[in-house]
Each structure stands twice: as C-alpha cells, then as structure tokens.
C-alpha positions as CSV (number, residue, x, y, z in Angstrom):
1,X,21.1,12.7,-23.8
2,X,21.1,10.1,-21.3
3,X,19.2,6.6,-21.5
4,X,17.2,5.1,-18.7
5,X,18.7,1.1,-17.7
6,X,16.0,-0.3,-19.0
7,X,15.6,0.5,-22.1
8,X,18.7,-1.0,-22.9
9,X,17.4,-3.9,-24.6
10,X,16.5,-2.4,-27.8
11,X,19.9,-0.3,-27.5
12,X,22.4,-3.4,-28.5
13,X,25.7,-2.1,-30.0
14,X,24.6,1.4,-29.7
15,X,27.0,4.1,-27.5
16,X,25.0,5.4,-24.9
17,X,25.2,7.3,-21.4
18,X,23.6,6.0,-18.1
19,X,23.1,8.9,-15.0
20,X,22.7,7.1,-12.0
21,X,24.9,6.0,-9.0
22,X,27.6,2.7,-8.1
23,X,25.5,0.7,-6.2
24,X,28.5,-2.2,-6.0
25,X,31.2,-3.3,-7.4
26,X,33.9,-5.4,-7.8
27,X,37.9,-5.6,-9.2
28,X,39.5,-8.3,-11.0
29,X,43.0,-7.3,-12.4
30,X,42.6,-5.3,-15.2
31,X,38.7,-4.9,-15.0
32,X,36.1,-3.3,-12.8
33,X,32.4,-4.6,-12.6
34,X,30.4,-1.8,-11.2
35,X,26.9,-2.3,-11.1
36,X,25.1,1.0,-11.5
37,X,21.4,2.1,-10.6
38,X,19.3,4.7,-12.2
39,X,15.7,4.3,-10.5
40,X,14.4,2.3,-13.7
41,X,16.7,-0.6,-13.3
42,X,20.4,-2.1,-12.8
43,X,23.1,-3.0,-14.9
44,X,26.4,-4.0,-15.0
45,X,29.2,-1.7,-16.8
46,X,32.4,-3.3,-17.5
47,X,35.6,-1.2,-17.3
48,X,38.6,-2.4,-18.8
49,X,41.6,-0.7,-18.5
50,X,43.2,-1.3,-21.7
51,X,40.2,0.6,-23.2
52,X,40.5,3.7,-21.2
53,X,42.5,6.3,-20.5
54,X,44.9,6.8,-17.1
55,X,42.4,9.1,-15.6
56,X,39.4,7.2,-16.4
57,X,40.3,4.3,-15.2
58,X,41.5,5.4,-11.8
59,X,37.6,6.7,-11.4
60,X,36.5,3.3,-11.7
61,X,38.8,2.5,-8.9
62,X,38.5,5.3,-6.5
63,X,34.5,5.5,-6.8
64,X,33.0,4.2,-3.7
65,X,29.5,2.5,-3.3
66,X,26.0,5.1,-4.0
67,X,28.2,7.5,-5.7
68,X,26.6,9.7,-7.9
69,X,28.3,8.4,-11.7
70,X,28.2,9.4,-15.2
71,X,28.9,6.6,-17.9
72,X,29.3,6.2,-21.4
73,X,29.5,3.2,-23.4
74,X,28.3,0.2,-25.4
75,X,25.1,-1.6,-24.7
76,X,26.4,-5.2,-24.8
77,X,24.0,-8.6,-24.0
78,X,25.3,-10.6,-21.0
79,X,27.5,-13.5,-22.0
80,X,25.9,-16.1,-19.6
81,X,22.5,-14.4,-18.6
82,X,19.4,-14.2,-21.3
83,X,17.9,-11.2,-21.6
84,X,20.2,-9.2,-19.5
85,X,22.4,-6.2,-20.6
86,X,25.5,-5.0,-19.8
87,X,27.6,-1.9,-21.0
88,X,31.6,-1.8,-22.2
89,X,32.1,1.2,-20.8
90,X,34.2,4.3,-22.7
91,X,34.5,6.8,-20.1
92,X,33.8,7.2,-16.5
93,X,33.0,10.9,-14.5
94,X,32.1,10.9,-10.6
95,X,29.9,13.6,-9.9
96,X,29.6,13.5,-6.3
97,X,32.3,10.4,-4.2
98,X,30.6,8.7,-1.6
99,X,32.7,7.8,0.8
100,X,32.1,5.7,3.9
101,X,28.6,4.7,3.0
102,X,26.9,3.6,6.0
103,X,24.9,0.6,5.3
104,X,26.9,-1.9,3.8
105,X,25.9,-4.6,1.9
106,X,24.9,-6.8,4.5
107,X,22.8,-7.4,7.3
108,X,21.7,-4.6,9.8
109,X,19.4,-4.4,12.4
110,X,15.9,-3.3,11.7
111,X,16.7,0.0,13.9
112,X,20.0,0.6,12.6
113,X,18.1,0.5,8.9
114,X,15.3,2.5,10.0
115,X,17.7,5.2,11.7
116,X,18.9,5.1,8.2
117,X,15.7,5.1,6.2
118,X,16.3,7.7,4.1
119,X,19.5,6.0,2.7
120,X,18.1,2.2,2.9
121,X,14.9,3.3,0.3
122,X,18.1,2.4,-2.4
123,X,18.2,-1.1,-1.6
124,X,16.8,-3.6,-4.3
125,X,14.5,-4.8,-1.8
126,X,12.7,-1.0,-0.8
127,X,13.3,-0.6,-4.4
128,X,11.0,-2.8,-5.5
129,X,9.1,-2.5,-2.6
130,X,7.8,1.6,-3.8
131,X,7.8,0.2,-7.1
132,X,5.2,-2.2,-6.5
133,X,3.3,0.6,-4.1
134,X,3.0,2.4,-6.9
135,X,2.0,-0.4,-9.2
136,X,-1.4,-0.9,-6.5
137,X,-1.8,3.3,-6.7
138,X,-2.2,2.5,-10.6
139,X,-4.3,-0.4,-10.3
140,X,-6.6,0.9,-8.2
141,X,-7.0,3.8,-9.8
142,X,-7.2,2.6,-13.2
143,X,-10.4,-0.6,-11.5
144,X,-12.8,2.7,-10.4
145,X,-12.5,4.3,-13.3
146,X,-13.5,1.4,-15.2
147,X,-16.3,1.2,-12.6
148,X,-17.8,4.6,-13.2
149,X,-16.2,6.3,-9.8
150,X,-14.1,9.7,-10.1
151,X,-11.6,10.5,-7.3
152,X,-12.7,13.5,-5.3
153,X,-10.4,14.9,-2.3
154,X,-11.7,15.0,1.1
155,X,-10.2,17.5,4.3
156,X,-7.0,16.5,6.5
157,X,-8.6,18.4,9.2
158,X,-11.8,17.4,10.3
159,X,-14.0,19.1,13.0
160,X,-15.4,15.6,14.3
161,X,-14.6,11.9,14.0
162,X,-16.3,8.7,11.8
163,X,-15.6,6.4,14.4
164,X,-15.3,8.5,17.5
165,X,-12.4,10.6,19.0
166,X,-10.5,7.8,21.1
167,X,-8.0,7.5,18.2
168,X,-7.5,10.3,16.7
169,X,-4.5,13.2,16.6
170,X,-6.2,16.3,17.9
171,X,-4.7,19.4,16.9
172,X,-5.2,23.2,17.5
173,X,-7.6,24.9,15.2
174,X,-7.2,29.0,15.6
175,X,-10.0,30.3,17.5
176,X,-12.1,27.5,16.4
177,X,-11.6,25.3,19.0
178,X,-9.9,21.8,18.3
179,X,-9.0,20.1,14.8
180,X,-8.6,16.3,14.1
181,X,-6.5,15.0,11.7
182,X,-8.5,12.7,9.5
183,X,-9.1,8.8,10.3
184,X,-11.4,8.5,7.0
185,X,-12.7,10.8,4.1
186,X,-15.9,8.5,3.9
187,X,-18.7,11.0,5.8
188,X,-17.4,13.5,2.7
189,X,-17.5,11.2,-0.2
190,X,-20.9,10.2,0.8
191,X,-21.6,13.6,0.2
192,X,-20.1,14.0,-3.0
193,X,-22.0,11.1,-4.3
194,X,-25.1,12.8,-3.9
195,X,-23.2,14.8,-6.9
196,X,-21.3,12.3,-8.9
197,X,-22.8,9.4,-8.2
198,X,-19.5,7.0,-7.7
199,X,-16.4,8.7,-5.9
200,X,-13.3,7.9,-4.0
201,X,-10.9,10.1,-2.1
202,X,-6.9,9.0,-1.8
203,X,-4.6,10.4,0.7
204,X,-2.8,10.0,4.1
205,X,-5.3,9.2,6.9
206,X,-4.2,9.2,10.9
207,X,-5.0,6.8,13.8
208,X,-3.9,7.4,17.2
209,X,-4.1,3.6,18.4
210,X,-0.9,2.4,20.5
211,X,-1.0,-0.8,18.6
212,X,2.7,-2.0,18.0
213,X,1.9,-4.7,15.6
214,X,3.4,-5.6,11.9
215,X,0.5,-4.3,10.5
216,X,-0.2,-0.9,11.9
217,X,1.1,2.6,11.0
218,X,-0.1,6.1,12.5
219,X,0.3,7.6,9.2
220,X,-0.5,5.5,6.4
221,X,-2.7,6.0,3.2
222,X,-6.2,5.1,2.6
223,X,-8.4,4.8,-0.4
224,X,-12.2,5.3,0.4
225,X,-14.5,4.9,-2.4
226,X,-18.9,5.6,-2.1
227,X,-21.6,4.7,-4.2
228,X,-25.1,6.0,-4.8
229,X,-27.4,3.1,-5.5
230,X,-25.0,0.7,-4.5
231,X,-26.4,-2.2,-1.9
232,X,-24.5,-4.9,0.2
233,X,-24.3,-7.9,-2.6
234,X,-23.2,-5.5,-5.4
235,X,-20.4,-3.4,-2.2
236,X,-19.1,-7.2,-1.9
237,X,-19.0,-7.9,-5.8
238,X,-17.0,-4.3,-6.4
239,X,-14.4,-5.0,-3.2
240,X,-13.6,-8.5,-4.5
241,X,-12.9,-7.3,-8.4
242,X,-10.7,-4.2,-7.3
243,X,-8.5,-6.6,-5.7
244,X,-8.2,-9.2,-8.2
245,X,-7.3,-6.4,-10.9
246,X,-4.5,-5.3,-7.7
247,X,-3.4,-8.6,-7.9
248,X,-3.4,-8.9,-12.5
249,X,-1.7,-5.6,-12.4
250,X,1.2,-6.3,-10.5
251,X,1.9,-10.3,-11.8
252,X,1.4,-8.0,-15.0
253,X,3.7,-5.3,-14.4
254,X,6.3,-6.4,-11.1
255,X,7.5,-9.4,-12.5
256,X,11.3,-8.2,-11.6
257,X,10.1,-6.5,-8.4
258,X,8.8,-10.1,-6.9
259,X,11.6,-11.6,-8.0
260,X,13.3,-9.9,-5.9
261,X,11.3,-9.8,-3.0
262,X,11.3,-14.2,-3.4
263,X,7.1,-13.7,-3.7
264,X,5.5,-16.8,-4.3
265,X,3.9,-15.5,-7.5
266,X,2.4,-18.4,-7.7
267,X,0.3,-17.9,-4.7
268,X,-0.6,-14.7,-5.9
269,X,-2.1,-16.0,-9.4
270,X,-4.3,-19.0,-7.1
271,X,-5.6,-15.3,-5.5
272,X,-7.4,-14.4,-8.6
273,X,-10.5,-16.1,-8.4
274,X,-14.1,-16.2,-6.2
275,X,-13.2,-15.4,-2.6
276,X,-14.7,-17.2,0.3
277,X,-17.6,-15.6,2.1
278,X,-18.9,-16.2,5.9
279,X,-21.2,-14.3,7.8
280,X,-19.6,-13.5,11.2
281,X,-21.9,-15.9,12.7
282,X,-20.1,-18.4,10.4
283,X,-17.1,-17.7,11.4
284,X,-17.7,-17.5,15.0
285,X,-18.7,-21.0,15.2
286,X,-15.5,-22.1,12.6
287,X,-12.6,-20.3,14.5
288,X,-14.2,-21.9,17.8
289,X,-14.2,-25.8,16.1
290,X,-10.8,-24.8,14.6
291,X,-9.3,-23.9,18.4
292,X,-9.9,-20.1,19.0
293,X,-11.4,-19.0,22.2
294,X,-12.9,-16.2,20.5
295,X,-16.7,-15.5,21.7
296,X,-19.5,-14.0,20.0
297,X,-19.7,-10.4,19.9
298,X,-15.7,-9.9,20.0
299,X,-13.3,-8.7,17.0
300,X,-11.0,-10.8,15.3
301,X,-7.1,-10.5,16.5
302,X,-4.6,-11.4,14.0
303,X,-4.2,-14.8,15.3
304,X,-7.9,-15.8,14.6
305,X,-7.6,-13.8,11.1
306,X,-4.7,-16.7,10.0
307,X,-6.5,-19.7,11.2
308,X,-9.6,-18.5,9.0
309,X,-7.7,-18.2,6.1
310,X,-4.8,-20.5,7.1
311,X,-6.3,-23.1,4.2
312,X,-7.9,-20.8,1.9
313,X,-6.0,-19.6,-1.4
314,X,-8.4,-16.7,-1.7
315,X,-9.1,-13.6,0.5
316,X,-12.0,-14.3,2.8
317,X,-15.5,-11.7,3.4
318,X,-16.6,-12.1,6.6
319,X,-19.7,-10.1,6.5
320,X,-23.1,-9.1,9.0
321,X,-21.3,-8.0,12.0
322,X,-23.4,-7.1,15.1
323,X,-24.1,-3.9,15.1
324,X,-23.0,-3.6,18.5
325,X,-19.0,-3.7,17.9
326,X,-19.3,-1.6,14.4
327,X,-20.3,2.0,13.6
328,X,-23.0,4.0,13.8
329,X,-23.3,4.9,9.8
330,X,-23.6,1.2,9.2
331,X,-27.0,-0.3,8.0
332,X,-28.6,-2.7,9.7
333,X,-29.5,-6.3,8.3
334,X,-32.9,-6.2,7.3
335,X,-33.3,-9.9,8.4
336,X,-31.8,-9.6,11.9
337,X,-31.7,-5.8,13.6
338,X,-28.8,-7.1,15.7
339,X,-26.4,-7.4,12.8
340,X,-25.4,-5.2,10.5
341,X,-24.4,-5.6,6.1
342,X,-20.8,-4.8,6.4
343,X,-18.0,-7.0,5.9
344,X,-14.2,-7.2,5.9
345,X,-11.9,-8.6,4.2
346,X,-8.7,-10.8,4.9
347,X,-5.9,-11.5,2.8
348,X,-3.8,-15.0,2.7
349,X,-0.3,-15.3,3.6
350,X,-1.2,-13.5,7.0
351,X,-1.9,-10.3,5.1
352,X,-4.7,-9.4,7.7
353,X,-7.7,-7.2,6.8
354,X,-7.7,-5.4,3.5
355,X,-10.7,-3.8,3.6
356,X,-13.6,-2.9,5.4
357,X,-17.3,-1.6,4.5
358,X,-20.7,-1.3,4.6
359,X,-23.9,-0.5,3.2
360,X,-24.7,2.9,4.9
361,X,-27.9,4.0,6.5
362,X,-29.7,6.2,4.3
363,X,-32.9,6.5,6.6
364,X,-32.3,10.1,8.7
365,X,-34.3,8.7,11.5
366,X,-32.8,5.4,12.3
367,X,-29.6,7.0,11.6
368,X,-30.4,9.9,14.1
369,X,-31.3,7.6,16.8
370,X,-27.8,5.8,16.4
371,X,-25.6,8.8,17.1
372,X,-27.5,9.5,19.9
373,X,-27.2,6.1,21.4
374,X,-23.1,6.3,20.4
375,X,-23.4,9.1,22.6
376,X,-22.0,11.6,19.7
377,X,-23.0,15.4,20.0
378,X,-25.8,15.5,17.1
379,X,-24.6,19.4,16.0
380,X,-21.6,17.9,15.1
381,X,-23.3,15.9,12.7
382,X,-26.0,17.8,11.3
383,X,-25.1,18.2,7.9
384,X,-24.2,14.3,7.4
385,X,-28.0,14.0,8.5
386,X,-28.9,16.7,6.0
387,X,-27.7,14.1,3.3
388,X,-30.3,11.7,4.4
389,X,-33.3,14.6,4.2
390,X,-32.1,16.0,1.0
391,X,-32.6,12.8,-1.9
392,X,-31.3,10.4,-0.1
393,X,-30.7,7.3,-1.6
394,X,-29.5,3.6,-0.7
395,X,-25.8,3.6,-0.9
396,X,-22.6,1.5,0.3
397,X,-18.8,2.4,0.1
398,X,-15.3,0.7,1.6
399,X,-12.0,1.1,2.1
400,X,-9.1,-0.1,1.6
401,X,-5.4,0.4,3.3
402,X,-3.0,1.0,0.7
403,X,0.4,-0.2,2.6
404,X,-1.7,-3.3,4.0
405,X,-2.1,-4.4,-0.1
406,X,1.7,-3.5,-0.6
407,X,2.4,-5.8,2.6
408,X,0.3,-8.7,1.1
409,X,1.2,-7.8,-2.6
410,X,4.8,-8.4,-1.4
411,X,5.1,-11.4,1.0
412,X,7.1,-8.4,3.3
413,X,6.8,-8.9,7.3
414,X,6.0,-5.7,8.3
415,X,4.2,-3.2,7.1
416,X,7.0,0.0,7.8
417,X,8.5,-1.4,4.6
418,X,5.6,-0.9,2.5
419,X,5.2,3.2,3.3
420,X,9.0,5.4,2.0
421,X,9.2,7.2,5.9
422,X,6.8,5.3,7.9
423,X,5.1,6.9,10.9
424,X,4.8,4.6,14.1
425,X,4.4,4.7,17.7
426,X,8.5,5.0,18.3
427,X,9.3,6.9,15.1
428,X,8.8,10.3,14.4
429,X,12.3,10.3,12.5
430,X,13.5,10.7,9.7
C-alpha cells in the first residue's frame, strides 16, 4: 500500500512507498536528490548508491523530470529544515520515462505556458493555485449551509436571458428554435425558494463579452444563492460573512499553498473584519474628489474600482445603484424610485468586484412594467411573473464569481490562472 507525501510526518523511521512523479532533481557524486510529487505534497528522496543495487541506482540516474516513479524507503526528518520530511530511499521503479519535458524549470512566456496548460497545472504555483480553488468551493459551501441554504442545480441551456441576449453564446436548440448557454441560474433559484426557502445553484456560467481584461473569462464558475424573506440590510450582512469565512478557511487550511504563491497573509487576516459601505452616490462624489472623471450614472472601470479601495483593508459595498444602468429584476429603493437596493462588492489588492446583488422585486406589477420598458418579449417571461402571483414574498439573492475569489484569495495577476483550462476570447485550446 502506498502513502500519500503528507502524511509523512507521523511516519518517522517507518518503510514506506510514495506513487507519484520526479518533479526535479539533482546529482552530487554518489547521491541523487529527486524531489518527488504525489498531488498531496513534495518531498525529497535521497538515493545513495552505496545503499542500492546496480540497477536501482542507474533509475535514479536515467529518470528524467515528471516521470511517472515508484519509491520505497525510510521516512527520515530533514537535517536542516523543521518540520520537513525526507525519504532514504531502498528501491527505485520508473513506470513511465519522460523524456524531453517541455517546460523547463524556468521562465516561459505566458503563451508558450498556456499552449502547454495541460502540462503547466503540475507546477507548485497552479498547484497551489487549484488547491486553494478548491479550499473557496468548500468554504462556501460549508458558510450556506450554516446559513440555512441547500444547493439546488439550475439549466445550462436557457430559453431567454437575466440580463438580456447581447452577451450571451446562442446555440441551436432542435426544432425549438434558439438555446443560450447560461449567464446566471438566479431567475431559477428564485423559483426554488418559493420551495426551500434558502438555495444556491454552482456551476459553469457563459458571457459572450469581448472584454480582454485580467479579470474576465467566457467560461468561468458562478455561485448564485436566493433567499425568501431575505431584504437588502440582511442580503449585505450574509455577502459580507460568506467572504470572511472564504477568507478563515483558507488562512486556516492553505497555509503552504500561500506560501508559495508569496501571499501577503497578512493582508488577508486585516480582511476579516466590518467592510466599508457607500451608496453609489457616495462614491460618485469620492472617486471624483480622489481624481476620477467618472460621472453619475456610469459603471465603475477597474481603474475607479482601485482608487476606492486603494486605502481600505477591507472589501468595499457600494450599494443603491440607479436603476437605470442595473437590471430589470432589481427592487427599487423605497426612498428614491431612481435607485435601486443592490450593491457590489470590491475586493483589495485590485481584486475587482466579487459579488453582485440585489433585493428582487416581488411586486408582479411593477415588475411587469419593467420588462416591458427593457423592451424584453413578456412570453418569455411569464412563468418568472407567475412567481410573483403565486405567494410571493420579499426576497434578495447574489452572486459570487468563483475564479474572481481564487484571484483575490491568491494575490495571482490574472484570472486564467485561477480556472484548470480557462476559456477566453483567444483560447479555445487545450
């Protein structure tokens, strides 16, 4: 039976095999340092050819880099390094030779490494990277559940948009006319919560927008979650908790994984407490005394999104949009008709917008009048009307990117790392 790398800690002077593959090594004389991968960690297995046999040791030579290796030996600790484990290793089997990896260890052009995506994902960096994707999957998962939602699925293809058809993939639909692949599973969950009360769907969502920036994909995943009975104030209170448990999870459970990404955990930590909160209006008037030409009645850009929260150590809500740049499922502000009680929310570090969401509006008429005047074909939304004829109830929902939280989680540039095959506007492949 083989052992995983890290458990081998509690495996001190104890024989045991690693499966995995050479992801370097090195020669000196009479020993070989090969530091081997398994998916759990890395560790160093020392070869020394006094201890092995002919054959043996001329494997540990002749193995070249992401081989695909079978080794036994002795969990030792690291003579110079606490808490890190080595093995003296007793025999040595190549399943599979690698030879003439491509991507050496060094630097390589983005492209070249992209071309090569489906071999780069073994670097330390990707590595840790999907590691700490999958730490945000758990946390989020594990922060609705403690919040009385349940995860309910929601369809790929959709006959009609949330937010229009201008940026969505349109697809072929058998005799039933055209298909769009789905930009959000919200219009579905706010039917299921008419059920369940709390939901959230979690899948891939699509968006056909030519936008070449570091934070956008055309295929990336999306976590939507709705909630009956749920207004603006307590919407804001339930966005800002979900991502301060994101952010205990992973101090809690990536410690290795930021180390090796060089994240300022630090930063992180000064994350996890009361975020900031302007109304649009707000911050209108503080991007304008701060140097932005932005005007009223515009969207942030990315450069106005960093000089909001260029001094802030917390994410920031910026909330009552008008309702003329915003959708027509949001609710207007009972105070001002103009504006509506949504917000969004933007990370530090440049991480951009996390989230964005809204109280919904549960009266049919108002509602009605607003897809008209969006110019939508009302058929196509009949039976998200019939939700607001049937018990319907206040009720508010938001949603959050997933590989715009692994971005931000990390301290990575751009978001293609933060998604294993990411989908853009110049790659289809691999």
């Amino acid at each position: 039976m083989s052992t995983f790398i890290k458990d081998l800690g509690s495996l001190v002077g104890q024989t045991v095999t690693i499966k995995g593959w050479l992801y370097n090594k090195r020669g000196s004389g009479p020993l070989q340092f090969l530091e081997l991968r398994d998916g759990t960690g890395w560790t160093q297995a020392v070869a020394a050819k006094k201890d092995l046999s002919e054959e043996v040791w001329l494997a540990t030579e002749s193995v070249g880099q992401e081989s695909s290796v079978e080794v036994s030996g002795v969990v030792a600790k690291h003579p110079k390094k606490e808490n890190v484990f080595e093995l003296q290793v007793k025999d040595f089997k190549i399943l599979q030779n690698a030879v003439d990896y491509p991507i050496a260890l060094k630097d390589h052009g983005p492209d070249f490494l992209m071309d090569h995506r489906h071999l780069w994902l073994r670097s330390k960096r990707q590595w840790a990277i999907l590691r700490v994707r999958d730490a945000v999957i758990m946390a989020i998962n594990e922060y609705l559940h403690q919040e009385n939602f349940i995860k309910t699925d929601s369809p790929i293809f959709t006959p009609n948009a949330c937010e229009g058809t201008t940026t969505l993939f349109s697809v072929p639909y058998f005799d039933l006319g055209t298909a769009y692949l789905s930009q959000s599973g919200q219009l579905y969950i706010e039917a299921a919560i008419m059920s369940v009360g709390r939901c959230y769907d979690f899948g891939p969502v699509f968006r056909a927008e030519k936008s070449k920036t570091k934070r956008h994909l055309t295929e990336f995943w999306m976590m939507d979650a709705e909630g009956a009975f749920i207004e603006h104030e307590e919407n804001l209170k339930i966005q800002e908790g979900l991502v301060r448990h994101i952010v205990r999870y992973c101090l809690g459970h990536c410690s290795a994984e930021l180390a090796i990404l060089e994240r300022d955990i630090e930063k992180l930590k000064q994350a996890d407490a009361p975020f900031v909160r302007y109304t649009y209006d707000e911050a209108i008037k503080k991007l304008n005394e701060l140097g932005s030409d932005i005007k009223y009645g515009e969207d942030l850009g990315n450069d106005d999104e960093g000089i909001l929260t260029k001094d802030s150590v917390v994410p920031v809500f910026i909330e009552k949009w008008p309702k003329s740049i915003k959708p027509f499922y949001m609710k207007r502000d009972p105070e001002n008709a103009d504006r509506v009680l949504n917000d969004d929310l933007i990370a530090t570090d440049g991480g951009g917008e996390l989230i964005g969401g809204s109280q919904r509006e549960n009266d049919h008429d108002l509602l009605l009048e607003r897809i008209k005047a969006e110019g939508l074909n009302v058929a196509d939304y009949q039976w998200y009307l019939d939700l607001r004829k049937f018990g319907s109830v206040p009720h508010s929902g938001f949603g959050i990117g997933l590989e715009r939280a692994v971005r931000w989680i990390c301290g990575v540039e751009h978001i293609r790392e933060c998604i294993p095959f990411p989908r853009t506007i110049g790659r289809l492949r691999p």
